[in-house]
Each structure stands twice: as C-alpha cells, then as structure tokens.
RODO-2510 file (C-alpha; in nm, 4 decimals, decimal comma):
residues 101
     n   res          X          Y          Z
     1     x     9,7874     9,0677    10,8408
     2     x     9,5598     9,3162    10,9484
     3     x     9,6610     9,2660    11,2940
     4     x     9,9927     9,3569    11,2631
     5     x     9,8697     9,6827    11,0273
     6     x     9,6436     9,8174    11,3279
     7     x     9,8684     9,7651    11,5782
     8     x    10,1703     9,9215    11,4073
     9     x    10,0010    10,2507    11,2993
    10     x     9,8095    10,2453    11,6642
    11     x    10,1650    10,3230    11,7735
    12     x    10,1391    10,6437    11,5535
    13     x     9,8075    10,7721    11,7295
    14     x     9,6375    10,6024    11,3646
    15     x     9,3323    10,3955    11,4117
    16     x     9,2471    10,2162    11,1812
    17     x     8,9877     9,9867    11,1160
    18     x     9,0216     9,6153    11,1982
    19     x     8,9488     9,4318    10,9089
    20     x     9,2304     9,4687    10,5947
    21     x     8,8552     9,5034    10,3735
    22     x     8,7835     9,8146    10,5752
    23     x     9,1249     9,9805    10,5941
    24     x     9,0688     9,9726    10,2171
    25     x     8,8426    10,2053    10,2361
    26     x     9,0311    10,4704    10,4507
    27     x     9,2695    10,7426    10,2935
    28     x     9,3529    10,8014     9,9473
    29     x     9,3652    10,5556     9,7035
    30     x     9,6712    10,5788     9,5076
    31     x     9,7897    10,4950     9,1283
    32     x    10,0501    10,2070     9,1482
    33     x    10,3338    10,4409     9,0410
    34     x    10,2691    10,6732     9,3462
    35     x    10,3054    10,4563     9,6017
    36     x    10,5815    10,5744     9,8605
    37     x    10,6913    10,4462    10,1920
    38     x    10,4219    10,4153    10,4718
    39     x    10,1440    10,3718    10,2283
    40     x     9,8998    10,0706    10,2611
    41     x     9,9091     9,7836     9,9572
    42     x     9,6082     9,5401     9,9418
    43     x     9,5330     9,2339     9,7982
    44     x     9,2827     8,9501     9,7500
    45     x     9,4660     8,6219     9,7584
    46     x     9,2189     8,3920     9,9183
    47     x     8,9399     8,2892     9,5636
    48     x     8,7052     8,1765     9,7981
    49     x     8,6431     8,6024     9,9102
    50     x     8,5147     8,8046     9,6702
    51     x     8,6615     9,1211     9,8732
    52     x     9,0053     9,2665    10,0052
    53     x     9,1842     8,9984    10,2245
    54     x     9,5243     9,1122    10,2843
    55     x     9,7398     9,4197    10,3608
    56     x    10,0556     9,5374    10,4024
    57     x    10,2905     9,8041    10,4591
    58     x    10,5347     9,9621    10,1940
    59     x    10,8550     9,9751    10,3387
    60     x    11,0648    10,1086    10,0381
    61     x    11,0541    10,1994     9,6609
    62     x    11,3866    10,1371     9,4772
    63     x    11,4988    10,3665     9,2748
    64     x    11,4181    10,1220     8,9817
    65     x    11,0793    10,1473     9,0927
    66     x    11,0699     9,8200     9,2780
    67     x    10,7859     9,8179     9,5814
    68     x    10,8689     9,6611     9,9000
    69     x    10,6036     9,5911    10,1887
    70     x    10,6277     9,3846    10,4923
    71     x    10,2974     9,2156    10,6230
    72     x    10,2045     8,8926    10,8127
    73     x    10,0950     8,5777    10,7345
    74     x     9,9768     8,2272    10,9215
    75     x    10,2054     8,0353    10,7321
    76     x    10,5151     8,2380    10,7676
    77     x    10,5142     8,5118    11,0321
    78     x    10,6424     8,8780    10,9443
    79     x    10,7876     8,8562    10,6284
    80     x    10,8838     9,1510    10,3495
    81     x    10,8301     9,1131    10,0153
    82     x    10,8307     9,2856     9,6936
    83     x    10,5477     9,3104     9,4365
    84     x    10,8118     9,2302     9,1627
    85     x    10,7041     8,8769     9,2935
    86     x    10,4608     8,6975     9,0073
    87     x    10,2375     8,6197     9,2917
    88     x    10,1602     8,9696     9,4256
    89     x    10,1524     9,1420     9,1048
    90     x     9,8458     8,9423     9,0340
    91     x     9,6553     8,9221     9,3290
    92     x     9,7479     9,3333     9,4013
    93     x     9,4284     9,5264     9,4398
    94     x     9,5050     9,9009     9,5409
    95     x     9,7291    10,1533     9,7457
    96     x     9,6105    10,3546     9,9883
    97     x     9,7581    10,6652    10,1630
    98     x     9,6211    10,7136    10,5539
    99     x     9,9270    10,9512    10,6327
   100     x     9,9582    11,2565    10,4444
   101     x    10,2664    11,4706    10,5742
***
C-alpha cells in the first residue's frame, strides 16, 4: 500500500517516506470532516501491529459526504473504496494533508 503511495506522489516531485507508519507522521493531520481529494487516509487493520499499517489516497468526497480512496493490497491489487464500508470505518486511524495548494 505504501508502495503504490510513494511512488504516485514521487511523480509529483513529493517524497515521502517509505513506510505507511511514517507517512503518518508527515503533513497535517486532518479532522475526518476535512478531508478533500489528494489527502492521505490511514489505517491499522493488521491486530498483530500496534502502529499505522495501511494508507491510501482520497480520490473523491461526495457531496453527501461520502470518502473515497484508492490504495493497494496483496490480496486484491489496486482497488478504491469508500470508508462508508463497516470495515474501514473501524480500523480508520487519521487524515493527513502533505499537499497544501
């Protein structure tokens, strides 16, 4: 997941750390209802870690206030979800903003 984060803002001139636990601690950490397009979402999804494990990118915030992000996983490749999804509303951690415009 963090892979695909890195390499996708390394097209942008961004570098960012490796590690989706580190690129938690770059940028601005955001309240949930301030997220916007381009902004990092994080999660811890693996119990056996006691830290950050995943990340992805928001891709789009309906206007009914739904968040979209597309990230990478083992089991299924590229993928975009939503955080409407059960599953990522409880394993969400934080937002982060590394772009400001």
């Amino acid at each position: 997941c963090s892979g695909m984060v890195y390499a996708t803002f390394k097209i942008f001139d961004v570098t960012l750390p490796r590690s989706s636990h580190e690129m938690a601690k770059v940028g601005e950490v955001l309240d949930f209802k301030d997220i916007k397009k381009g902004d990092l979402i994080f999660f811890k999804n693996n119990p056996k870690k006691r830290s950050i494990n995943h990340v992805g990118i928001v891709t789009e915030v309906t206007e009914e206030g739904e968040v979209k992000f597309i990230h990478s996983s083992s089991s299924n490749g590229v993928v975009v979800s939503s955080m409407n999804e059960p599953y990522y509303d409880r394993t969400y951690v934080q937002a982060n903003r590394v772009i400001t415009e």
